[in-house]
N, C-alpha and C positions, 0 to 999 in steps of 0.2 A: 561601556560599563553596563553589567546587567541590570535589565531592572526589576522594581518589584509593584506590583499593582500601578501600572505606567508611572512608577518616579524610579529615578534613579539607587543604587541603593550606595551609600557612602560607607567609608572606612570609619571606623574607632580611631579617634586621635586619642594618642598617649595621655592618661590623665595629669594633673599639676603633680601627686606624690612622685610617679614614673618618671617624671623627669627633672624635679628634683633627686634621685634615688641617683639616677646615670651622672649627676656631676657628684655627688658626696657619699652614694655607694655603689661602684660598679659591680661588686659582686655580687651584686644582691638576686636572689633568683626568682625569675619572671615566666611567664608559659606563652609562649611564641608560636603566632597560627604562620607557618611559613609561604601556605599561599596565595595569603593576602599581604603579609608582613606586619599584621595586628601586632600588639604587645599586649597583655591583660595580664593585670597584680595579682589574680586570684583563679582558682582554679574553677570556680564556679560562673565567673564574667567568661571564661577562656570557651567550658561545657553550655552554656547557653548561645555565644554566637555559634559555636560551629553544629548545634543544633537547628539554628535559624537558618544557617546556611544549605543544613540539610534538608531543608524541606520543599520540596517540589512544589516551587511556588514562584519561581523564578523567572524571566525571560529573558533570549537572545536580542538584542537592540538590534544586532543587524540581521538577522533572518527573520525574527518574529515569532520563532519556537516558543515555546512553553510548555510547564510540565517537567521545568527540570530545575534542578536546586543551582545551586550558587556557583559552582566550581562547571559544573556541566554547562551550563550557560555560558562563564567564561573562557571556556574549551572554545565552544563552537562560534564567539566571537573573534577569539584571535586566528583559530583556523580559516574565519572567514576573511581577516583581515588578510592575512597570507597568501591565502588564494587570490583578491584583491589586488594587491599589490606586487603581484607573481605579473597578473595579466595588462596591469595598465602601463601605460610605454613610459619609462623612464625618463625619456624626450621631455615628455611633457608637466612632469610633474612640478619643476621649478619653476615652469611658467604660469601654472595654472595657480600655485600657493602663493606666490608674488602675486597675481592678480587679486585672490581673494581677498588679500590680507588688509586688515584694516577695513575691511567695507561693511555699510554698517543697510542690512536690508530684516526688513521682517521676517521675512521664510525662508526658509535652507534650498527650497523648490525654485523659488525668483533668483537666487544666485546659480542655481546648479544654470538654471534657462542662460543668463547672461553669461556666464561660461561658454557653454554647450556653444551660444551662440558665436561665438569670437574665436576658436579654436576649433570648429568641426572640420576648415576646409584649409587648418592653418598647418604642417609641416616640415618636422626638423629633420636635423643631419642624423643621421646613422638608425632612422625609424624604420622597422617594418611593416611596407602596406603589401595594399592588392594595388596592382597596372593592369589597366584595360587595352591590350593590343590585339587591333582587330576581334572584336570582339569574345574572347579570352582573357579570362582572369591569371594574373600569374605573381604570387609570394616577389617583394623586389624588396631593396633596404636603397634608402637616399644617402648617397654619395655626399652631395652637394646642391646649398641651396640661392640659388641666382634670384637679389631683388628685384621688383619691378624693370630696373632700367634692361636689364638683361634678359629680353622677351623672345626664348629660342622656340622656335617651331619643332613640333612632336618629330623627329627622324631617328632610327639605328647609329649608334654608333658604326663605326667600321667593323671591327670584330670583339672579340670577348678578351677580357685581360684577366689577367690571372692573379693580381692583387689591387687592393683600392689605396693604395701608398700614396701613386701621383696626386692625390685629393686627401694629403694629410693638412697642407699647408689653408688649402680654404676652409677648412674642418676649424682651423681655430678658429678664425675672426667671425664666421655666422652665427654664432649664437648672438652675439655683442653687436648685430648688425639688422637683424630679420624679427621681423611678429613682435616689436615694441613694443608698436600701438594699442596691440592686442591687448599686453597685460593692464593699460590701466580702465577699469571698468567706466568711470567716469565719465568716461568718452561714448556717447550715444554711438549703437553700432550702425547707423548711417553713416558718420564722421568717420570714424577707423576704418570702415571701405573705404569713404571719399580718400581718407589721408594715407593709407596702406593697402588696397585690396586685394586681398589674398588672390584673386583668380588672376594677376598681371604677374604672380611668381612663379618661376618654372625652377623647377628640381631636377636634377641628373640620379637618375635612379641605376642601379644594377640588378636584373634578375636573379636570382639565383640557382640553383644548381636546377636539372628537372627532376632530380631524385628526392628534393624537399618539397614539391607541388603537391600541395592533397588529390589524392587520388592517382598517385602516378603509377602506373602498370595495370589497373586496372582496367577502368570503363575504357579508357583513354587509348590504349593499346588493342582492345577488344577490337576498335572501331577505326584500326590504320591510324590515327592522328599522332603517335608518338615520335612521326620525321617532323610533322608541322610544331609541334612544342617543342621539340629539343632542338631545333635553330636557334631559340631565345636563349637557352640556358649561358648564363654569365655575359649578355650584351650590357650597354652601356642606352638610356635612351634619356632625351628629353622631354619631360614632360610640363602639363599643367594639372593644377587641383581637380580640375573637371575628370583626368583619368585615374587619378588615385581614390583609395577610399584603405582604410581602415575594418579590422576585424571588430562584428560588433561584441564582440566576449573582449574585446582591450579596451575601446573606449565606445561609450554609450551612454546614455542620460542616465542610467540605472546604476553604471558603473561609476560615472562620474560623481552620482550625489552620496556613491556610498564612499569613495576617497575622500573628498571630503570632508562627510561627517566624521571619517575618523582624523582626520588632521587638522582639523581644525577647532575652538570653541570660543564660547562666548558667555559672557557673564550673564546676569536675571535683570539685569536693572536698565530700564528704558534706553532705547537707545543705544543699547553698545554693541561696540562694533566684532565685526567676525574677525578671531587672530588666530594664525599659526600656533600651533602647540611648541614649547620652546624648543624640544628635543628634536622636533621634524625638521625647525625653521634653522636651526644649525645645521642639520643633513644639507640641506637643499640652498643655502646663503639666502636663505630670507630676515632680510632687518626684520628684528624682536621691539627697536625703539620706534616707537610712534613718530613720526614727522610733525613737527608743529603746526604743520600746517591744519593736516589730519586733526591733532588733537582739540585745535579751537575750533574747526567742523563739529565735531563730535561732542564739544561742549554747548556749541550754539543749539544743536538738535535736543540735547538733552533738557538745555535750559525752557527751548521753545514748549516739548512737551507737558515740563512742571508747568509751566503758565497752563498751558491747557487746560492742563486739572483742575487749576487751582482756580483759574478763571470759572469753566464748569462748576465746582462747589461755589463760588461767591454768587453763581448765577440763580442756584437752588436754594439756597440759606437767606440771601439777600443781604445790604447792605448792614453796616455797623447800627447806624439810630435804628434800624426795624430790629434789628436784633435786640436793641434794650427795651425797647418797646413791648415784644414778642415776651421777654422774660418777666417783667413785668406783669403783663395780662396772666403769662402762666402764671407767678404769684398770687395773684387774686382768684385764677380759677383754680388755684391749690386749695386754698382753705376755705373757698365754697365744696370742692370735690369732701373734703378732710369733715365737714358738718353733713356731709348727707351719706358719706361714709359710717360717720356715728350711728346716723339714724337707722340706718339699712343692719347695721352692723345687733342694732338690739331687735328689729324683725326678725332677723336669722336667727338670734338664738332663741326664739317663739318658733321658729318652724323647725329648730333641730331635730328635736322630739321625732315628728312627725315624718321629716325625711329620713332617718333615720330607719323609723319602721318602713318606707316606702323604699329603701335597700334593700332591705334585708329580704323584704318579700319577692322584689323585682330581682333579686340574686336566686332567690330559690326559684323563681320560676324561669331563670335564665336555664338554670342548672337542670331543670327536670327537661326544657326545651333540648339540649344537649343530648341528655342523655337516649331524648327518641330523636335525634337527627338522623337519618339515614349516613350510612356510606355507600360512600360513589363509588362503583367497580368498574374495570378494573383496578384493585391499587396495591401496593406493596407486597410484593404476596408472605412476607413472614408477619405482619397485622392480620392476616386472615387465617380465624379459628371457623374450624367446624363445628357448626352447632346442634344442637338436638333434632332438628328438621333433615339438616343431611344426615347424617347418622342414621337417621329412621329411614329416609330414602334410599340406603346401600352403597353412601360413599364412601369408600374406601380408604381406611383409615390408614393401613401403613403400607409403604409402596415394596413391590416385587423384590428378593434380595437378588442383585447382578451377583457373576459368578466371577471369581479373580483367580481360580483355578483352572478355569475352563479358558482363561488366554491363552494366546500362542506359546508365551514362556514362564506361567504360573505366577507366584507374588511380585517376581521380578520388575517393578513398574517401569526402570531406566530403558532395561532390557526391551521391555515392550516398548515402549515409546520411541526407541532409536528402529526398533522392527516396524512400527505403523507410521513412521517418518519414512523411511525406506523404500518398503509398497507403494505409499500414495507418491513419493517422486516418481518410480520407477514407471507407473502406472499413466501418471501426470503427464511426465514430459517424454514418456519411451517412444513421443511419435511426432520430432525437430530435428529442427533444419542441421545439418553439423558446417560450422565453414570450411574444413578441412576433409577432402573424400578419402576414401581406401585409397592407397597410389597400390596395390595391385591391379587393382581393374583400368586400363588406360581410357577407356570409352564411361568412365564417369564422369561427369563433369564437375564443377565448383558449387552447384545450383542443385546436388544429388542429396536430398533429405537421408538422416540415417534414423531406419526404423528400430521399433521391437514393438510385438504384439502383445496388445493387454494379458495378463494371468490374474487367474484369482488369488488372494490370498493364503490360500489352502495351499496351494500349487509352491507359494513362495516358501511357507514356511517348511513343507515336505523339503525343497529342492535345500533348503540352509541344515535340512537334519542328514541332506544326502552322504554317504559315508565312505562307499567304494567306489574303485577307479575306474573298475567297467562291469555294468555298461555307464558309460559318462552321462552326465546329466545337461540335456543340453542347454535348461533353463539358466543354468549356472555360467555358463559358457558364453551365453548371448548376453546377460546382464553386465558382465564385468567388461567384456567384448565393447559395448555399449558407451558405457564409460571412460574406457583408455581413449576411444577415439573421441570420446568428446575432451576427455582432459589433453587431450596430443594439442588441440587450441587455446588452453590455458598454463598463462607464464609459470617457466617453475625456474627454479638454480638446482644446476646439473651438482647431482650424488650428494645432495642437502642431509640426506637420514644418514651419509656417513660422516660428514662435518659435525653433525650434531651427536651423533654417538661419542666420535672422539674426544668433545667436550667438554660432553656429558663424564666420562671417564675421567680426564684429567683434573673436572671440578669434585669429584669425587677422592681424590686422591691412591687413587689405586685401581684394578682390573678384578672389578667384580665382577663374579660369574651369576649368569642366569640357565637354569636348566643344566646346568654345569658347562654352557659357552662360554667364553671370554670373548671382549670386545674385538681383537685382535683376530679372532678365530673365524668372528660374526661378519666383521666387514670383508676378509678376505675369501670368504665363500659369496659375497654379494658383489664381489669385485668384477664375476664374469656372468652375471645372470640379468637377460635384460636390457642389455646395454642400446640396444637397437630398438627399444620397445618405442618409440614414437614414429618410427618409420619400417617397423615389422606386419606382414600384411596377417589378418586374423580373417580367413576368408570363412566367410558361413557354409560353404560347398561343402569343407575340410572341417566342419566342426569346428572351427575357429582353433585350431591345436597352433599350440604355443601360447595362448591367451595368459596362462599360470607364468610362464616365464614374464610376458611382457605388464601382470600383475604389478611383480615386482620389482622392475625397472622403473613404473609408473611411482611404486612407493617409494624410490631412493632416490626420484628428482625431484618427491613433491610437497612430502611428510618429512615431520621432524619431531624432536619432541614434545616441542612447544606446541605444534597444532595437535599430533596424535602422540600422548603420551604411552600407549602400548605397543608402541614399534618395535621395539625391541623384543619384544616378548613373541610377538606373533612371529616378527623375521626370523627369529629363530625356529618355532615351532615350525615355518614354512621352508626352512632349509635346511634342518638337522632332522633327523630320526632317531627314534629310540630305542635302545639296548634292546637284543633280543625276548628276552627276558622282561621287557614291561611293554606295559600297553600304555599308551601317548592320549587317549581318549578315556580311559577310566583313572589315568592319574593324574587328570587336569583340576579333578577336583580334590579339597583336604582330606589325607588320607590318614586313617585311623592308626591308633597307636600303635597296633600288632602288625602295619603296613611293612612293606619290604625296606621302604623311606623315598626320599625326594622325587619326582622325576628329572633322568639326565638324559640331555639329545649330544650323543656324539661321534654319530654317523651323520656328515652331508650326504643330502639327500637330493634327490629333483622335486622342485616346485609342485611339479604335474602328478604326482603319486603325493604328495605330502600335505598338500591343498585339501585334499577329502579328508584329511586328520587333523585338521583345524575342528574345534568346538565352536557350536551353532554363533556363541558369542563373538568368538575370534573373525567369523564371517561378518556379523551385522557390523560389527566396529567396522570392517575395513570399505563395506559398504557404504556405510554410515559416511566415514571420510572421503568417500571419492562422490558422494549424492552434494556434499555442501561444500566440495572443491568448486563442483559440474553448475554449481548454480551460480557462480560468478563468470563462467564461460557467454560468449557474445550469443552462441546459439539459443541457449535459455531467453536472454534480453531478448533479442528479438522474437521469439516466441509469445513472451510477457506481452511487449508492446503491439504485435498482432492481433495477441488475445485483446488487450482494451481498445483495439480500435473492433474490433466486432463485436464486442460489450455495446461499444457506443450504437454502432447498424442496430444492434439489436434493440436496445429500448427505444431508436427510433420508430422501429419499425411497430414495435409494440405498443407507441402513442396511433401510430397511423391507423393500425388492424380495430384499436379497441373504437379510434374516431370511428370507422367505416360500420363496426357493428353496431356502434349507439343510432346512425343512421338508417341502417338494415333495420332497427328492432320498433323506429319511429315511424318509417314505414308500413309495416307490420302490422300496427297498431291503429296506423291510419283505415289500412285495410280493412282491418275485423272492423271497427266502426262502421266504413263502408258496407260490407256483408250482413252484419246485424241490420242496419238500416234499410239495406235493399229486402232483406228477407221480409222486415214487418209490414213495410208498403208493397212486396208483390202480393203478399194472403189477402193484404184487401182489395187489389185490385182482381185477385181469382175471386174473389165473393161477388165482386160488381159484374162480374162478367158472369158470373153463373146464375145471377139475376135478371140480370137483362136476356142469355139462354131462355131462360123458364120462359120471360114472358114471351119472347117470341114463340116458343114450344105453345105454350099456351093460346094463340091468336092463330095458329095452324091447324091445331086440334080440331076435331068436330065436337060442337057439345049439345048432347040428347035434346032433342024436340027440337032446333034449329036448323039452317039451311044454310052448307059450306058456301053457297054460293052469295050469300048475302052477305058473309061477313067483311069487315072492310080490310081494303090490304093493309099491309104494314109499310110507313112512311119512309122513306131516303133518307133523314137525317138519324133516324132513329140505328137502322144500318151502317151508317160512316159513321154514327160515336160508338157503336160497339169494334167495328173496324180496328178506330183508331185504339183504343182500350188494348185489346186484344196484340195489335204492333207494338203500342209503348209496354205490356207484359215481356212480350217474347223481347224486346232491347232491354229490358230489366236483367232478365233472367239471363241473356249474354253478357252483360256486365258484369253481373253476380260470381258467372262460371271464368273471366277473365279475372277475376279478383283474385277467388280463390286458389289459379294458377298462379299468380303472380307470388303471394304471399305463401303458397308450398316454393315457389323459386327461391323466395327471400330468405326461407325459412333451412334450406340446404347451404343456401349462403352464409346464414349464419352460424351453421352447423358446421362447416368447410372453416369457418374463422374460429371458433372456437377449438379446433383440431390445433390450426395454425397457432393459438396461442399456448397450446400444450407443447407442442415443438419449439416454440423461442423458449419456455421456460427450462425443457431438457437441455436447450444449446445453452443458454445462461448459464446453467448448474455447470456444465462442462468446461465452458468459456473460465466463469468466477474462480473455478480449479483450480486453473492454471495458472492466476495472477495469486491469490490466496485463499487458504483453508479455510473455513469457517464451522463451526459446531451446528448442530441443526438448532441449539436453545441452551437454556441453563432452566436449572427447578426451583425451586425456594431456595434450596440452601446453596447456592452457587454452582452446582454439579454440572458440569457440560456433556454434551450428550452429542453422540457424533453419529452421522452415516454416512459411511466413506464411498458410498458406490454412484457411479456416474457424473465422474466428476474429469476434466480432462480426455485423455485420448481413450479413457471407456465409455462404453454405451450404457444408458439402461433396456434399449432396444436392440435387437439383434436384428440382419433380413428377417423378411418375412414377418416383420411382427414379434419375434420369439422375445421372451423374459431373460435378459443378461445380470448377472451378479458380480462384483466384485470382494468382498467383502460376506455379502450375505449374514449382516448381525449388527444389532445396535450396540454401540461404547458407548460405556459411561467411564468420566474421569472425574476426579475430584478438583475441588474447588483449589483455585490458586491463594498463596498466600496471602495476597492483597485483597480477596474473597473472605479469606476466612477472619481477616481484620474488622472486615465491614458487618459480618456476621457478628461479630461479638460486642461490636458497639451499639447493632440495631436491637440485641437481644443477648439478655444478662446468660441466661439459663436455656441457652440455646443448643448447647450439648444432651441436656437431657429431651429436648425437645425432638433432635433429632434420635436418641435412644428410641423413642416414643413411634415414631414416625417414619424411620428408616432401620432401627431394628443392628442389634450389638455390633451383628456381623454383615450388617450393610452399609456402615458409615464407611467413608475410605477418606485415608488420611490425604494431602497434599499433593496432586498430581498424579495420586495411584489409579490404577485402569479393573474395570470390570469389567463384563460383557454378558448379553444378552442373547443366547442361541435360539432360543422357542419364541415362535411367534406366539402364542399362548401369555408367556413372560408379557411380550413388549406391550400387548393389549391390554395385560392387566397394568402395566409402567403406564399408559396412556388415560386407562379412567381411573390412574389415581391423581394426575394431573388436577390442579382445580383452576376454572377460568375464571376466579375471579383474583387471581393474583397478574401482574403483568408479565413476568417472564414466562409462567406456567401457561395464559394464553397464548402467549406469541409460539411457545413448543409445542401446545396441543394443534394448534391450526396448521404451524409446518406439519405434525406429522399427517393430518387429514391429505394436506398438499400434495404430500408424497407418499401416499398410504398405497395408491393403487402398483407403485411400483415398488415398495419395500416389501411389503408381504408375499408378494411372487417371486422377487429375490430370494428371501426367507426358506419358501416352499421348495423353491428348486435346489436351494443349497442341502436343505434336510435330505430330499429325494437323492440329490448326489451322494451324499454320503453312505445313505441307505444301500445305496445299488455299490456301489466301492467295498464296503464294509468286510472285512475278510472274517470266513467262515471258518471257525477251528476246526483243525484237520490233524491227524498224527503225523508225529515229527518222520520226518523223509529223510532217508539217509545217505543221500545223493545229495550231491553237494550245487552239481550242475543244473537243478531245479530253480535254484533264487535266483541267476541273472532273470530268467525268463519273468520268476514275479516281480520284479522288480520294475520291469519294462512294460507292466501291465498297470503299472500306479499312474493315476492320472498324472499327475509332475511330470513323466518319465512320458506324457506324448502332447504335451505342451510341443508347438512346434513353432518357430517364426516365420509367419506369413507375411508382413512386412521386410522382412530382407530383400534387397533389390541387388543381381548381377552379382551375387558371394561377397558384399561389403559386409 
């Protein structure tokens, strides 16, 4: 049952009128919530529950979701039940609910344990475990289960039999025979060993096929072992508990506490006991009536508790005479309380006066204290107004207008959006594992990644406007190429788009035409196109030629309506041509009154010439469909899961790098200390020594009107202390010079780690890609703000160092519904604010996309950012983050353009001139360097 703020949430019982009304007016009309099976008299009780229902506020009991309303909750509760009870062995379930039943424990945890413990190593007739032969696991189901007295030692059967018939007759009586003991809890699980123990039972188990073993053809074949396992297939063996074991997805303490919780409950009041749900306990023949024996147990406990309490309270309160006593005294100290009550009571209204004005003042001075309270920044950012100070400072009052023309495919936001979904996959994952290889190439192996080499977005959208058939565009070629074999590993139902056409037709009641095709017309031209496309080789050597054909092979096993609702529209446009007489690409759009009229396709055509007459649209949709096919494929998954395990390398690695430079920088630190220190005590010991110089200079000297020879020599000790002076300078001044080596060492080191931390941050960005998207921030008004480059299998780095782009431009999109909700509750008049702010033609409605081409733009988008709002700081410091790498993206992208840019020239009247410019567009030498061996 879902719940709501951890309780439970219950149903509307029918009111008294309601069911008086069903015996004395049945037809009276009532408003019925079907699914819950409410009833409500009024249409207003009926709009508030399913109101309350709606509101995301709900939770899954057994998962622990939340976040989702009422209905969504009960979804994912019964789904979980399903799966549940999918996985747990059938075996065991009548055994385990007769155990529970009636037992009366405090926590649902100490039953699940006494379970868990009595049935781990216990085993019925017709279960599937694991058998450990010779150490090998191998899928077996128990035949037959032989008690204690029947103690056969582990051996083979003689050989394999071909059905389990001769072991119908002891199939009945085991149940009625084996693991009694088990079921009653009662029984200390010492005792149910001593009296039954599971490890003296042996079971006759049968293998099963080796075509059921997980993992069979595999590893297992790889490595010669498939003569050693398929001698088991279909023996007969003996065994004990010790060699069997159980899948932990069927029965497990996780699995077991959640069966269960759902099959069983228990009422609120002390004491009572755990019971079968009545609807399970008829499934399963578990007795609904209490045993009386059970039921005077369960009264003695209940009874015991009430004493408990009640003794408890008498313990506190105290006996009967203290209690009249006690009332009593309170008495007396009533109407003493009640006379000084008076007294106080005519004080107070002497100090009314007085407190009264020491309110009012103590209010006004609370209120002026308020009003110069500071605010703490950062905080909300639509509370933060600019004031006269920034203003006079040159803060910038309305931010840069993003340009929604300057997209890839103008206002169109769907359009754009299924097109910047598109790139970032393509981009994303264009460089995973495929489990399935070309089978043209024989020297591929199973283990052979299938590539495609990054392109920019430029590149993509050129290569989706590309229009002619030669010279072919190979980018077009390798993408779709790309995708077929990754969907060649994802399940389809063979010619699904023409079951669903048919359908589609016959619920429509007649064969309507599209482009002037008929359904009839449609599937019988799709009858023969294609049909090999999962096992057609598309070699990159060959241009990948037939790719178009195996296109649409791909979409008639895997598309339908229901997924792609333009199938139709497009199979057609890809298999029919049109009248000589019209053009298929300027009549895809609404054509004007004085138009010739409709477009009709009815000429079949080939894929391979008709494919480049698809509109830019007609591409991203089919692209669109085979990117979020591609993404439930195993290859994906395991990429995903790749990618989080070197998520995880990396922020380890990135606690380790930052530990070792906080130690490098304490070092450092110790150093300069040391150096400063040595330098002030070597100047004084160069002073003492230039002292002690003189004087000796001075006692050598001759000085005027004396006699050198009279004067006295200079003493020994006077010598060894300048000596020694002189040695502890010069070991000064080499420690000094050792220091300062040491700390330029440390100091490269810490220069080398700080590189290092710029590189986990790029691999991150690349890594986080490819698990999920993220925006670089949002601004005040919710706006998300995107830069899609370097993320996944792109680089921001090229060899050498060079500046890589993808993208090359900031998006902006607008604020989500559930944004522009939150908007309007934080701020009445928050539409004019954004007028104010963001400017008529810079607001964008609900998920619509702008973009930002001039680095100029984005820097003026960036100081108008204010840090004192929270999301505006968190976007301004990413962009600082990634500033060194966005704006030489930026740069290069502009520079590209600039050098591309075509120069008008007079019209040329040679026809033979445009393949060549065509092959001169950058799209057109896009090449795949990741192709390996023509896959």
């Amino acid at each position: 049952m879902p719940t709501c703020r951890r309780k439970r949430v219950l149903l509307t019982e029918p009111s008294p009128t309601l069911l008086d009304a069903f015996k004395n007016d049945p037809a009276r009309e009532v408003f019925y919530l079907a699914d819950t099976g409410e009833i409500f008299e009024t249409f207003e009780a009926y709009t508030a529950r399913m109101s309350f229902y709606r509101v995301k506020q709900f939770q899954c009991e057994v998962t622990g979701k939340s976040g989702l309303d009422y209905f969504q909750a009960l979804e994912s509760e019964r789904q979980e039940a399903r799966t549940m009870h999918s996985r747990f062995p059938d075996q065991l379930k009548a055994a385990v609910l007769k155990a529970v039943q009636w037992q009366v424990m405090g926590r649902l945890d100490h039953l699940v344990e006494a379970v868990y413990d009595r049935f781990k190593d216990r085993y019925y007739p017709d279960e599937k475990i694991y058998v450990d032969v010779q150490g090998e696991k191998y899928l077996a189901r128990i035949i037959q289960v032989f008690p204690p007295k029947s103690n056969i030692p582990l051996k083979p059967s003689p050989g394999p039999v071909a059905s389990t018939s001769t072991s119908s007759s002891p199939l009945s009586d085991a149940p009625t025979t084996i693991h009694k003991v088990a079921e009653d809890l009662k029984v200390p699980v010492k005792d149910s060993i001593a009296m039954d123990d599971p490890a003296k039972y042996t079971y006759k188990v049968q293998i099963l096929d080796e075509e059921r073993q997980p993992g069979f053809g595999k590893a297992d074949k790889s490595k010669g072992k498939e003569t050693s396992r398929g001698q088991w297939s279909g023996h007969l063996l003996d065994v004990d508990c010790s060699k069997l074991g159980r899948d932990r997805l069927a029965f497990s303490k996780s699995i077991l506490r959640r069966f269960i919780r759902d099959c069983v409950d228990r009422d609120a009041a002390v004491a009572s006991p755990w019971t079968v749900k009545p609807a399970i306990a008829a499934r399963y023949g578990v007795s609904s009536v209490m045993p009386e024996e059970i039921r005077k147990s369960v009264e003695t406990l209940k009874k015991g508790e009430s004493d408990k309490r009640k003794k408890v309270w008498e313990e506190k309160e105290g006996p009967a005479s203290k209690r009249q006593k006690r009332a009593a005294a309170a008495a007396e100290n009533e109407k003493l309380l009640a006379a000084i009550a008076e007294q106080r009571e005519r004080e107070a209204r002497e100090k009314a006066v007085l407190a009264q004005k020491a309110k009012e003042e103590s209010e006004r001075l609370a209120a002026e204290k308020k009003k110069k309270k500071p605010i703490r920044y950062p905080t909300e950012d639509l509370d933060v107004v600019l004031g006269d100070k920034e203003k006079r400072a040159g803060m910038k009052l309305k931010r840069p207008v993003p340009s929604k023309l300057a997209m890839p495919f103008g206002d169109d936001h769907e359009m754009n959006s299924a097109f910047l979904m598109t790139w970032n996959f393509l981009v994303v994952y264009g460089y995973v594992r495929a489990d399935t290889p070309p089978i043209d190439d024989a020297d591929i192996n199973t283990s052979q990644p299938l590539h495609i080499s990054p392109f920019t977005m430029d590149d993509f959208e050129a290569a989706l406007r590309h229009s002619v058939v030669e010279p072919q565009c190979q980018l077009l070629g390798e993408i779709h190429a790309t995708l077929i074999y990754i969907l060649r590993t994802v399940g389809f139902d063979r010619h699904s788009a023409i079951v669903s056409l048919v359908d589609d037709s016959k619920e429509q009641g007649g064969d309507n035409e599209v482009f002037g095709v008929t359904i009839d017309q449609l599937t019988a031209a799709m009858a023969d196109v294609g049909n090999n496309w999962e096992r057609a080789p598309l070699r990159h050597s060959e241009g990948r030629e037939g790719w178009e054909e195996s296109l649409v092979g791909c979409l008639k096993d895997h598309a339908n309506l229901e997924n792609f609702p333009r199938l139709r529209e497009i199979l057609t446009r890809i298999l029919f041509s049109a009248d000589s007489t019209q053009d298929p690409i300027s009549s895809a759009a609404p054509t004007p009154s004085n138009s010739p009229g409709p477009l009709r396709l009815t000429t079949p055509g080939s894929p391979a010439d008709l494919y480049y007459k698809l509109p830019a649209k007609d591409r991203i949709d089919i692209i669109t469909f085979m990117c979020n096919l591609a993404v439930s494929s195993k290859a994906i998954h395991l990429h995903m899961e790749t990618c989080e395990e070197q998520l995880t390398a990396l922020r380890k690695e990135k606690i380790e790098v930052n530990r070792t430079k906080k130690a490098y920088a304490e070092e450092i630190n110790t150093l300069s200390n040391e150096i400063n220190g040595d330098s002030k005590s070597s100047t004084n010991g160069k002073s003492a020594t230039e002292d002690v110089a003189m004087h000796d200079s001075s006692d050598l000297s001759d000085v005027p009107g004396s006699d050198a020879e009279d004067a006295p020599p200079k003493s020994g000790s006077t010598r060894r202390s300048a000596a020694k002076e002189r040695e502890a300078a010069r070991a000064k001044a080499h420690s000094a010079r050792a220091a300062q080596a040491e700390r330029r060492r440390l100091e490269e080191e810490v220069n080398k780690l700080e590189r290092r931390l710029e590189g986990i941050e790029r691999e991150f960005r690349k890594l986080l890609g490819s698990v999920r998207v993220k925006p670089l921030g949002r601004d005040r008004f919710y706006n998300r703000v995107w830069w899609f480059d370097g993320m996944g299998a792109a680089s921001l780095i090229g060899s050498g160092g060079t500046v890589q782009y993808g993208s090359g431009r900031i998006f902006v999109q607008g604020a989500s519904e559930f944004d522009v909700d939150v908007l309007r509750r934080r701020e009445e008049n928050v539409d004019a604010r954004r007028r104010e702010e963001e400017g008529e033609e810079g607001m964008l409605a609900v998920g619509e996309w702008a973009v930002y081409n001039d680095l100029e733009e984005v820097k003026e988008f960036v100081d108008w950012l204010n840090p004192k709002g929270v999301r505006e700081l968190a976007l301004k410091n990413t962009f600082v983050k990634w500033w060194n790498h966005i704006a030489p993206g930026m740069r290069r992208r502009a520079a590209d353009l600039n050098a591309n840019a075509k120069i008008p020239e007079a019209r040329r009247s040679a026809r033979k001139h445009a393949g060549a410019d065509i092959l001169r567009e950058p799209y057109m030498q896009w090449t795949n360097r990741k192709a390996v061996n023509g896959s």
